[in-house]
C-alpha positions, 0 to 999 in steps of 0.5 A: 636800749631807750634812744637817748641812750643809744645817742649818748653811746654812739655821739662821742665814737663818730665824732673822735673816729671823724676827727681821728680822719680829719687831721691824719697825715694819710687824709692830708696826703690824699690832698697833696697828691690831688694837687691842693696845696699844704694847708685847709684847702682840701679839707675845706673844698673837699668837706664844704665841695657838696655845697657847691660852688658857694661863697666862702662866706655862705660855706661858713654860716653853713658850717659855723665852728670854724673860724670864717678866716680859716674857712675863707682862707682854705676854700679859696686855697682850693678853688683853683685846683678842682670844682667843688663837686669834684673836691667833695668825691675826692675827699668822699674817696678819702673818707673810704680809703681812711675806712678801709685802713682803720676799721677792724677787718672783724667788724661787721660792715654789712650789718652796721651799714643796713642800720646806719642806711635806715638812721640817714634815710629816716634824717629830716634834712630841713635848716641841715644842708652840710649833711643834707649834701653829704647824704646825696654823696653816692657809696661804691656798692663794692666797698662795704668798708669804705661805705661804713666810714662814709656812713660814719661821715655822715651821721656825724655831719648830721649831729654836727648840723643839729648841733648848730642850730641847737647852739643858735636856739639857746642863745649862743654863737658858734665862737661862744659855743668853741670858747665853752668847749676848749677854752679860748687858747684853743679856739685859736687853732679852730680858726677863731682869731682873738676870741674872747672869754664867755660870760659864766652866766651863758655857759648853761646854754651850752649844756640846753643846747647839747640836750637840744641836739639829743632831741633833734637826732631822737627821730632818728633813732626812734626808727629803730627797736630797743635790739637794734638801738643796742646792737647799732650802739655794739657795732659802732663802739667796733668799728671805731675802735682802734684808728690809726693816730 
């Protein structure tokens, strides 16, 4: 399999599948329990805790597709109720705990996690903190299923990182990049208060700058033959495959 190929396969499964955790009841409840009040608190402190304890405005030029009052607002709900550091392991235990419910029992972890580890050690991690900070998050070395949604996690963070600058290098900001995306009735609900339409002229710029990113994951990919390229592209279309919605 060439590597753009094998990008465009796997993109849209790690995205959805990380989605499909983000905004599950049983993630939500995990907060709760922890003691983070109803709300963005811990998916803001738990996701953006590996930036450490950061300014609610650095958290959202590191981040940038959510709206900073919904970033703000959720990082400072979770201030009070545990460190960042603290925050980022719990939502990393989430993460595998959400894993371990929702990846089919007859996927092949083993296999997915040796090849997800070699795609996340060859990352230059440059101008990409999110994902630089989610990589150094430490995985249970007796959690094979666990630690494949971890590795999940974070690749997904790495395109979504790549993705930013990508939108910033062709002209766009990260509230016209949402607008483009969902339209501005939904880029509402990703925090982005009043946003406005974009002019039709800049939309192709959204279009360089999902090529853009492609580029930027290519080294990635690169360290893998054809085979591998084929079968990592096999493995994730079964490990996302039936999440629980």
């Amino acid at each position: 399999m060439e590597i753009f190929d094998c990008i465009a396969a796997v993109a849209r499964p790690i995205h959805d599948f990380g989605d499909a955790f983000m905004s599950h009841e049983a993630t939500a409840a995990v907060g709760l329990r922890a003691g983070f009040p109803p709300g963005r608190g811990f998916y803001c402190r738990g996701r953006f805790g590996v930036l450490g304890e950061a300014p609610a405005p650095v958290v959202q030029a590191v981040q940038g597709f959510l709206g900073p009052h919904l970033v703000g607002a959720g990082w400072e709900a979770g201030r009070p109720v545990m460190p960042a550091e603290r925050a980022a392991a719990c939502y990393a235990r989430a993460v595998r705990t959400w894993g371990r419910a929702n990846i089919p029992a007859d996927a092949d972890v083993e296999h997915f996690n040796r090849l997800a580890q070699q795609l996340i050690d060859a990352a230059d991690a440059d101008a990409l903190p999110l994902f630089a900070g989610w990589r150094a998050q430490p995985c249970p070395d007796d959690d094979p299923v666990g630690t494949a949604m971890q590795r999940l996690h974070v690749l997904r963070e790495h395109r979504g990182a790549c993705h930013l600058v990508a939108v910033r290098q062709c002209g766009l900001s990260a509230r016209a990049a949402m607008v483009i995306d969902l339209g501005v009735e939904q880029a509402t609900r990703y925090g982005w208060q009043e946003p406005q339409p974009v002019d039709a002229a800049r939309i192709p710029r959204r279009q360089r700058a999902e090529r853009l990113t492609d580029e930027l994951q290519a080294p990635l990919y690169a360290t893998l033959t054809g085979g591998q390229r084929a079968e990592f592209a096999r493995l994730v279309d079964a490990l996302t495959a039936s999440p629980t919605r």
